[in-house]
C-alpha positions in Angstrom: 112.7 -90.6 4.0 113.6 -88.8 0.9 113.2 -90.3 -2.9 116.6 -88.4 -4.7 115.7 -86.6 -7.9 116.8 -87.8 -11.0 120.0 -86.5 -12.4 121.5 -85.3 -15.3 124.3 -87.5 -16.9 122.7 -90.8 -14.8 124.1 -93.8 -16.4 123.0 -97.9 -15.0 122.9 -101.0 -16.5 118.9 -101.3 -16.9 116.1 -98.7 -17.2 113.1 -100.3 -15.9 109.9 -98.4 -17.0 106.6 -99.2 -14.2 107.1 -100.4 -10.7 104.2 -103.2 -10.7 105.1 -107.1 -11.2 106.8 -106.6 -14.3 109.5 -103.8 -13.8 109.8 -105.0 -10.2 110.9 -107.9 -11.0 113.0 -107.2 -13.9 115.0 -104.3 -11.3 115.1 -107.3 -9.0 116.8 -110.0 -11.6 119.1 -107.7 -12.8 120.4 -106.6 -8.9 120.7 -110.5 -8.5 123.4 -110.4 -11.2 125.1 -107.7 -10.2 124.0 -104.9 -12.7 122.6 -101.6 -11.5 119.2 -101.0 -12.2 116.4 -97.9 -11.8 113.1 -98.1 -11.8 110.8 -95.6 -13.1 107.3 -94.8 -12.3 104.8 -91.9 -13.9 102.8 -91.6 -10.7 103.3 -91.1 -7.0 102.8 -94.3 -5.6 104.6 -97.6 -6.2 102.6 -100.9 -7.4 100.9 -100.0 -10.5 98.4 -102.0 -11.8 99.9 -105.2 -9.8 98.1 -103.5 -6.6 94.9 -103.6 -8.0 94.7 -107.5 -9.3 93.7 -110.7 -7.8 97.7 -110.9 -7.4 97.8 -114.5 -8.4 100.6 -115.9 -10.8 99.4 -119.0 -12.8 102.6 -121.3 -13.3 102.3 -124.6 -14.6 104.4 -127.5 -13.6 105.7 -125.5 -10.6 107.5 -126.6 -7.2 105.2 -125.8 -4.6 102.6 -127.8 -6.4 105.2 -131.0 -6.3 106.0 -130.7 -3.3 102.1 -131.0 -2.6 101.8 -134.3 -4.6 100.1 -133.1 -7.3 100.6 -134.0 -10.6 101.0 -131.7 -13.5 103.3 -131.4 -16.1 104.7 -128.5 -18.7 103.6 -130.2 -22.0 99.7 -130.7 -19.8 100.5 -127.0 -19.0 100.8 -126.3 -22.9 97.8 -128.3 -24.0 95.5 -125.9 -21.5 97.3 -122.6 -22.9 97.3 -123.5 -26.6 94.1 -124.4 -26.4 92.9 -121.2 -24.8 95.0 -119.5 -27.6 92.7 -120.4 -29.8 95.2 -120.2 -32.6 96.4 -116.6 -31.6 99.2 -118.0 -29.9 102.8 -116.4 -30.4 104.2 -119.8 -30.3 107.8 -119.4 -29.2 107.0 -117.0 -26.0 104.1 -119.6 -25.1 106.6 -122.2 -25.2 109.3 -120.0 -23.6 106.6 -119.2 -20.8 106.1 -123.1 -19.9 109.2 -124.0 -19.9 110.9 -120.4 -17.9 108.1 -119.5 -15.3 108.8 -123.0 -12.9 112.3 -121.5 -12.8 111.4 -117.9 -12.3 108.8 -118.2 -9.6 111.7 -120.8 -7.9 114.0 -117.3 -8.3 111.4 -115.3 -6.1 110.3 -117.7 -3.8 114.1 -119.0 -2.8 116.6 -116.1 -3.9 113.9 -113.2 -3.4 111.9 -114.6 -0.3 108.5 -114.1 -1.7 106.1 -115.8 0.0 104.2 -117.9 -2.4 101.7 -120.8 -1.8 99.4 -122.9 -4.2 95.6 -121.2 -3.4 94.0 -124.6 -2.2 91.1 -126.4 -4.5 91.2 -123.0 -7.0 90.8 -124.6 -10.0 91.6 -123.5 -14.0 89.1 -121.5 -15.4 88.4 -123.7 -18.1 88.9 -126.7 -15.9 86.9 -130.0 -17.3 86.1 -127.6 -19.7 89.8 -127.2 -21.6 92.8 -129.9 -22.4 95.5 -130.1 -19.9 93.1 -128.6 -17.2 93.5 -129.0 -13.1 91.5 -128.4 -10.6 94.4 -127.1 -8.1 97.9 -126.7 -8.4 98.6 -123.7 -11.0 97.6 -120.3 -9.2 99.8 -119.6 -6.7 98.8 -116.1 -4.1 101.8 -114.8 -1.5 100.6 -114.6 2.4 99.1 -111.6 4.0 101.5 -108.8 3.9 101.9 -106.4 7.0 102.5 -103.0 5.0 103.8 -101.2 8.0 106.9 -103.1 7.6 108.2 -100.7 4.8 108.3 -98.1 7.8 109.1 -94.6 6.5 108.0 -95.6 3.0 105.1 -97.4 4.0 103.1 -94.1 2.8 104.5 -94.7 -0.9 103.2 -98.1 -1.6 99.8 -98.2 -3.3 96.6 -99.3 -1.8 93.7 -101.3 -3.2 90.4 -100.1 -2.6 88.3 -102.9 -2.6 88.2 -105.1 1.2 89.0 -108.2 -0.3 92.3 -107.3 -0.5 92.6 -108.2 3.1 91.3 -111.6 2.4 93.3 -114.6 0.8 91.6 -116.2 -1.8 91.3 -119.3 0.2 90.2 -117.6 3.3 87.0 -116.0 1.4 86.2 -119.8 0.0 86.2 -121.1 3.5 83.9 -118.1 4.7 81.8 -119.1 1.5 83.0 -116.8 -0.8 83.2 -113.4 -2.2 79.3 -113.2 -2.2 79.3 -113.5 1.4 80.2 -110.9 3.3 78.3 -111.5 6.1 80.3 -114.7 6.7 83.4 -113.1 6.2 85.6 -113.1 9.8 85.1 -109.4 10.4 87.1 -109.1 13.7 90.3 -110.5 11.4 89.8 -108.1 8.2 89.7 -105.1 10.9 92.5 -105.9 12.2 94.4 -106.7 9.5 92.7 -103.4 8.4 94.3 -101.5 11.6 97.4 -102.8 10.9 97.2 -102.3 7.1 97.7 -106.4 6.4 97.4 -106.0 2.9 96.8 -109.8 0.8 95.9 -109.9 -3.2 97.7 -107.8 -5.9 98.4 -105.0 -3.2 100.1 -107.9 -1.2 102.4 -108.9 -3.9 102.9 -105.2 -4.1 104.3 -104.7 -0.8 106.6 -107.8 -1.0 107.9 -106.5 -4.1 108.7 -103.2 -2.8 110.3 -104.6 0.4 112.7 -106.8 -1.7 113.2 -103.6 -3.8 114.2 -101.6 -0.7 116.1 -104.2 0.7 118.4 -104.4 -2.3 118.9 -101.3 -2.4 117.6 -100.3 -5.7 116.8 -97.0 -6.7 113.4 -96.3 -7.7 111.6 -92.6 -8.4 108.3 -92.0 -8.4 106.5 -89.0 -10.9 108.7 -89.7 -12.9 107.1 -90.5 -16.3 109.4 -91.8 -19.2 108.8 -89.5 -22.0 110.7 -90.6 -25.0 113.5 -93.4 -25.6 117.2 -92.6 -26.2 118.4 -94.3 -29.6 122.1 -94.3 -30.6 123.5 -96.0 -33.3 120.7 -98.4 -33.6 120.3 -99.4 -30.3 118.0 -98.1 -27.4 120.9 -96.7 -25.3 118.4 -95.2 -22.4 114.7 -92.5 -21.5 114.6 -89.0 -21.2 112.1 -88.7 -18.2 110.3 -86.1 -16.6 110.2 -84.7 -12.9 109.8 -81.8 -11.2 108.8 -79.9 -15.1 112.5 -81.3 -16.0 113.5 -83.7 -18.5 116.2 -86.0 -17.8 118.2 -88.4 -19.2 119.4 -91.7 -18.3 121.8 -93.8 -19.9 121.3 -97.5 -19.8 124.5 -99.6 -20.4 122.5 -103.0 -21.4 118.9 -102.0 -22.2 115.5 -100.9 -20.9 112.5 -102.5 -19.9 109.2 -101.6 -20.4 106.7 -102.7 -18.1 103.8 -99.9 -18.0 101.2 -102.1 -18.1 97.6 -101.6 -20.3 97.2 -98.5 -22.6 93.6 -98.6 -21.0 93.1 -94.8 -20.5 95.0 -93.7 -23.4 92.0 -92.0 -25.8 94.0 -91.9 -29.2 95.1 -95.3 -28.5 91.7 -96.9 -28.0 89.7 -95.0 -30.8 92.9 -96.3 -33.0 93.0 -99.3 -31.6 89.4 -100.7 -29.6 86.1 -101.6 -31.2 83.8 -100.4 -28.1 86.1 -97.4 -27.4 85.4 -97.5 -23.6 88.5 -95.7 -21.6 87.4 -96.2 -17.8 89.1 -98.8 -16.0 89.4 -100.3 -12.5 93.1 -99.5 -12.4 95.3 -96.7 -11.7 94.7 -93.6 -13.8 98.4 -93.9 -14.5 97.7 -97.1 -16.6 97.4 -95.2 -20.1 99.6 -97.3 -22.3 102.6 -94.9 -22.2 105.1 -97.8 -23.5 103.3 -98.1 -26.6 103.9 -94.5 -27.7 107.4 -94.4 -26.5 108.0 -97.6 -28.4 106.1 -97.3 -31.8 108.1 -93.7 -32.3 110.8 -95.9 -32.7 109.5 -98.2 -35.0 108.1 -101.2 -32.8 105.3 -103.4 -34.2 102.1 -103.6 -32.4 99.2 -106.7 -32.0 95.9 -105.9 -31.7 93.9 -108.8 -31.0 90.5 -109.2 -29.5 90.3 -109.5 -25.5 87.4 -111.4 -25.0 88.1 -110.7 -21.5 85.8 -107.9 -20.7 84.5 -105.8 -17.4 81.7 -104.1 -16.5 81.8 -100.9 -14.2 79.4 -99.1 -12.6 80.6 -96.0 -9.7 78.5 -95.0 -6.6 78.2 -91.3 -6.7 80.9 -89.5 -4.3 83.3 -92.5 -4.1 86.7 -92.1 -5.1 90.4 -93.2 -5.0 93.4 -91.0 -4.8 90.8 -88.8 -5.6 89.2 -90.0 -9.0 85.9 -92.0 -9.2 86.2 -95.5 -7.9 85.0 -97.8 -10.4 83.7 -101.2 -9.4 83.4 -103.8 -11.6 80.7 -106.7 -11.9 82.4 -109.1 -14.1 83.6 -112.3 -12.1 82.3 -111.3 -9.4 79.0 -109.6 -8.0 77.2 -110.3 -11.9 77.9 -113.9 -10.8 76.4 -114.4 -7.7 72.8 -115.7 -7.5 69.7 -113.6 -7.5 71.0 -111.2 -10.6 71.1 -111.2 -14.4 72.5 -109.2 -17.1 70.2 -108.1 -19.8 70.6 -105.1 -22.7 68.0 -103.1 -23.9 65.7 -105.8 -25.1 65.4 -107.0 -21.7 67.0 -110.6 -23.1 69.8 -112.2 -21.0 72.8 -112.5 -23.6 75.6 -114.4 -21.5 76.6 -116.6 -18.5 77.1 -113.5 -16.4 79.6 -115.8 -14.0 82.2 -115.6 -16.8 84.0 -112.5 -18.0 85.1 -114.1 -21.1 81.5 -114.9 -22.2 80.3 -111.7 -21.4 82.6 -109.9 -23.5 82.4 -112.1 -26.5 78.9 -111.5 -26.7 78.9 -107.8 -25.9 80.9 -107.4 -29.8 78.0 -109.3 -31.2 76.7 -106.8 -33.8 73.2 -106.9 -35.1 74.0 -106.1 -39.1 70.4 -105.3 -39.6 69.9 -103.0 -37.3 73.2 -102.0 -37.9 74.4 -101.8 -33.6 75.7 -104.1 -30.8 72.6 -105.5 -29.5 74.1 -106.1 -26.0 75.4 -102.6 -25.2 74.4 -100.6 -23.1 73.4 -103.3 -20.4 72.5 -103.4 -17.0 72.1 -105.7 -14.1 69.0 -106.6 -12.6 68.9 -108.3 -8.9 66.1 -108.0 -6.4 66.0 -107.5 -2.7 67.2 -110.9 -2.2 70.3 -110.3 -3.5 70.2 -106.5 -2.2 69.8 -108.4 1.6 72.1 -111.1 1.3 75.1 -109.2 -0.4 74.8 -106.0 -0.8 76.6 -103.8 -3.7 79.8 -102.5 -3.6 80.1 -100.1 0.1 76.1 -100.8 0.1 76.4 -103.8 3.2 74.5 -106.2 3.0 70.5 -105.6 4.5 71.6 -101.7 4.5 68.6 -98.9 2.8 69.4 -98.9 -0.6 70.6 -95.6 -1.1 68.4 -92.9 -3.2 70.6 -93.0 -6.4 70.1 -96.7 -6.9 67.1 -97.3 -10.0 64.0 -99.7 -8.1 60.7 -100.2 -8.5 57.9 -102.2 -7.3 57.1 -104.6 -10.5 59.2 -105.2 -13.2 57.4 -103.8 -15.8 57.7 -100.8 -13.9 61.6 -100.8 -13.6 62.1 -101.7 -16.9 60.1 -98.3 -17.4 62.4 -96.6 -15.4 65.7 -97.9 -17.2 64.6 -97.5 -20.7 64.2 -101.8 -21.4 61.7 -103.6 -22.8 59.3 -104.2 -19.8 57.9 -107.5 -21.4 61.2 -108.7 -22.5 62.7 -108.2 -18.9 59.0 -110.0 -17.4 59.7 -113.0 -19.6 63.2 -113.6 -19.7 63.3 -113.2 -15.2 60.1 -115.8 -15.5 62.9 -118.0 -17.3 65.7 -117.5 -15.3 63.3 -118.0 -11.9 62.6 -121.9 -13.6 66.3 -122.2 -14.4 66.9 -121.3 -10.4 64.6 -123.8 -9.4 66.0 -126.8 -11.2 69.6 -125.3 -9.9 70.6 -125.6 -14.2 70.6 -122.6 -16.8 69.7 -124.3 -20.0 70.5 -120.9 -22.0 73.7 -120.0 -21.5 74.9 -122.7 -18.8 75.9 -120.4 -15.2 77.1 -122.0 -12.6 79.2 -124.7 -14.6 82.0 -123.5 -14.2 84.1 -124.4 -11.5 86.1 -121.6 -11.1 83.2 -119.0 -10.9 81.9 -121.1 -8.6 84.9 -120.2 -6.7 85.2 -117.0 -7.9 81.5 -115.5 -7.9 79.8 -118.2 -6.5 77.5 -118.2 -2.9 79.2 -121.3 -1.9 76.5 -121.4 1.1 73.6 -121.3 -1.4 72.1 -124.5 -3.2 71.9 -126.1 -5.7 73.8 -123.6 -7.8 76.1 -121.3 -6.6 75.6 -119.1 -9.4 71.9 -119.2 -9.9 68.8 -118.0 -7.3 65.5 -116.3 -8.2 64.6 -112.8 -8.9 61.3 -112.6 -6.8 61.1 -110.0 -4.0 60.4 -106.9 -4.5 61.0 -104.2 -5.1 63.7 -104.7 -8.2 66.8 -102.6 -8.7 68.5 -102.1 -11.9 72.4 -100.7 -11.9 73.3 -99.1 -15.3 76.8 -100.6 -16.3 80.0 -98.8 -18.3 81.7 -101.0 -20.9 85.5 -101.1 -19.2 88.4 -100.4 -21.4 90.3 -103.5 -22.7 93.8 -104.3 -23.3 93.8 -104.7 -27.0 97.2 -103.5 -27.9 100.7 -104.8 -27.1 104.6 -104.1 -27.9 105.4 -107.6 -30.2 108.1 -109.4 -28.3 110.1 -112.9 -28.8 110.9 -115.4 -26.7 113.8 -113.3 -24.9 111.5 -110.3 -23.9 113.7 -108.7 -27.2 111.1 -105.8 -28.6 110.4 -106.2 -32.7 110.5 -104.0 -34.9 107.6 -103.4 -37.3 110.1 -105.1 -40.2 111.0 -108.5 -38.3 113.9 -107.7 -36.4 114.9 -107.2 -32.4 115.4 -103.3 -31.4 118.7 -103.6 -29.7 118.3 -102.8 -26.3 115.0 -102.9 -25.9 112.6 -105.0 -24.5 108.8 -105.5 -23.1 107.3 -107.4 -20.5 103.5 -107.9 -18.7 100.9 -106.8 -20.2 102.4 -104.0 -22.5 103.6 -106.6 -24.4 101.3 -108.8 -26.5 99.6 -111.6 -25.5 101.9 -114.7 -25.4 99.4 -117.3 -25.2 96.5 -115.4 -27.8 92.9 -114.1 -26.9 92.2 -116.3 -24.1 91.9 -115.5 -20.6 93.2 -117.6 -17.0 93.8 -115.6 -14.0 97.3 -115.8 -13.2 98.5 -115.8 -17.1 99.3 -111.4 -16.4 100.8 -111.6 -13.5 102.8 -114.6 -14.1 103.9 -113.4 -17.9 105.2 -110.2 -16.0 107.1 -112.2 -13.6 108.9 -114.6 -16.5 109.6 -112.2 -19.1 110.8 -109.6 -16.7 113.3 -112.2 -15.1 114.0 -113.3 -19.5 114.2 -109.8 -20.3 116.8 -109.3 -17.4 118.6 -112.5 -18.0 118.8 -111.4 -21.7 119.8 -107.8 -21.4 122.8 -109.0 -18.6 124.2 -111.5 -21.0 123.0 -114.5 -18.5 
């Protein structure tokens, strides 16, 4: 198996910049029309970010969920997504996402042969919370994928760290949740783990890459895109990089970029981010390469808020592809019951189930005393919560390893992390009522239904969210601020790139999340994923003249 290297005087139809949901499936629409197409990738494994996500693609009004009986519809699909806009909307891609995305996920499920299924009883994250809501129907996951059927390039598709990538989503609900492990059908995740069965992002990954290979489409890895070639106006292909030599590649009808978050990218966040955090849970590629390549030619850039925000914490000696592994809290182990959030003051400040709520609250900023109150936080769990779910590679009823901040009382760990010992004492009496009565009157965990789902005990009553903090000894995990995707490359409805003065840049175009957010500063699982998927099959469709 040997990748060719790129050469000089290399002319196709489309440049596709990334090799996660977005470029993959742009490289995949354009084949289908009989255009040539190449896709670039910086690093030296295919997937990017994609193989790191939930992997589910949020689609409303879609086939599979008709042909389960269930009733949606795109102007119901609207309502939900305008709503979480929140009046950041662009309004023509929002629309263009409703009424495209039925007919792109039809492209890879029939023409393609991706495997997609509606995820059974996952609900909306906002559902009965939001207009235009359902409880099932929208986010759609592919089947277990066996890996090994790449063969000789089996070795270049990027693997997920965390285990739960060998789980479907619906699989974990039945075995009652993420927050049990203990539950979980261990013969079936080794085995899938022996035969490298791969399900979420890292799934959709590997299907992806089969259809590339399948197809026949050229793809090179370490090959980063360094600049854009501009000629007469119009993007008219890259210079890349490999092997210390710069290359470049004519494109005939244009180039997408598709490189995903500029999460990593330090002059781009202290430019760009309020909380200037840079670690991330995805690949250290991920550093927001498509908006330097396209603001050097004049494209405009959104910065909105992302309300959307994780928290990370790494156990010393892991890593991936040898950097730290960072794990993250948010939606998921800061959710499940027996744990809390609290900053310095020892005070709660969010429903710790929900992502969105956390992050809102962590950009509160305290004018008098002139800081954000809620940064740095931590979580606090006892040995309930140590026994029953362990953290991270910690299994569940395993020593808690050396590293890991405990103490006998809480006054005592509060001493240990630097909080207010009787502002932690009071506000764990609090929560231990709100546990009891199975209802948080502050800030409302457990009410929603998908974190229920998401990073709920399904097994534990009568909250799935919510349990006591009341054996000791205590623990406390100090937690990193993650970086946030607050800029994207300003697109229309066609996946056409904008320049800062109004008008398309010929040639170019932008698709996932290096773009900006279609439907404004909300959050819904599915919403990334699925935005990569329709604009890179617009952006194709545009570029080829379909």
């Amino acid at each position: 198996m040997t990748i060719p290297s790129l050469q000089p005087g290399m002319e196709v139809d489309i440049v596709c910049v990334g090799s996660g949901m977005g470029a993959s499936c742009a490289a995949l629409v354009a084949q289908a029309q009989g255009l040539e197409a190449v896709i670039l990738e910086k690093s030296d494994k295919f997937g990017g970010g994609t193989a790191y996500s939930y992997g589910i693609v949020w689609v409303g009004g879609n086939h599979l969920a008709e042909g389960m009986g269930i009733q949606d519809s795109k102007e119901a699909a609207y309502e939900y997504l305008n709503h979480l806009a929140a009046g950041h909307a662009i309004e023509a891609n929002l629309r263009a996402y409703i009424d495209k995305s039925p007919e792109a996920l039809r492209f890879f499920c029939d023409d393609v042969g991706i495997p997609f299924y509606v995820v059974p009883g996952f609900p909306d994250y906002f559902q009965g919370m939001a207009p235009g809501s359902l409880s099932e129907g929208r986010n759609l996951q592919v089947r277990p994928f066996e890996s090994k059927s790449l063969g000789e390039w089996h070795g270049l598709l990027r693997a997920a760290p965390a285990v739960t990538h060998r789980a479907t989503l619906d699989e974990l609900t039945g075995w009652g949740g993420r927050a049990q492990p203990r539950n979980w059908d261990g013969a079936l995740i080794r085995e899938r783990m022996r035969k490298d069965i791969r399900t979420f992002g890292a799934g959709l990954s590997g299907y992806l890459m089969g259809a590339v290979l399948r197809r026949r489409i050229s793809f090179h890895l370490e090959a980063p895109v360094q600049s854009l070639v501009v000629e007469a106006g119009r993007v008219a292909g890259v210079i890349a990089r490999q092997n210390g030599n710069e290359v470049i590649i004519k494109a005939r009808k244009g180039v997408i970029l598709a490189t995903g978050h500029n999460l990593r990218n330090e002059s781009l966040t202290q430019r760009f981010g309020e909380l200037h955090a840079t670690q991330s849970l995805l690949p250290h590629s991920v550093d927001g390469d498509s908006i330097t390549i396209a603001g050097e030619i004049g494209a405009a850039v959104s910065a909105k808020p992302a309300f959307q925000q994780d928290l990370l914490y790494s156990i010393p000696g892991e890593d991936h592809y040898g950097t730290p592994l960072y794990r993250g809290v948010t939606n998921n182990e800061s959710g499940f019951p027996h744990s809390i959030l609290v900053n310095l003051d020892g005070k709660r400040f969010a429903d710790e189930s929900i992502g969105q709520q956390v992050g809102a609250t962590l950009r509160n900023f305290d004018v008098r005393k002139h800081r954000y109150p809620n940064t740095p936080c931590f979580m606090i769990f006892d040995q309930t919560y140590l026994d029953k779910y362990g953290l991270g590679s910690i299994q569940p009823a395993q020593k808690a390893p050396d590293w890991l901040a405990r103490n006998k009382t809480i006054k005592g760990l509060a001493q240990v992390l630097g909080v207010n010992g009787d502002g932690l004492a009071k506000t764990i009496q609090r929560f231990n009522r709100f546990s009891a009565a199975g209802k948080d009157s502050d800030f409302g965990r457990g009410e929603f239904p998908f974190a229920n789902s998401v990073s709920g005990d399904l097994t534990h009553e009568p909250n799935p969210n919510l349990g006591p903090l009341n054996k000791s000894p205590y623990y406390g995990l100090p937690l990193e601020l993650a970086a946030t995707n607050l800029t994207g490359i300003i697109t229309n409805e066609s996946a056409q790139v904008l320049h800062l003065r109004g008008h398309t840049i010929p040639g170019l175009y932008a698709c996932g999340s290096t773009s900006a957010h279609y439907y404004g500063i909300g959050y819904q699982a599915g919403c990334e994923l699925g935005g990569a998927m329709t604009f890179g099959y617009l952006a194709a469709k545009h570029a080829g003249g379909a």
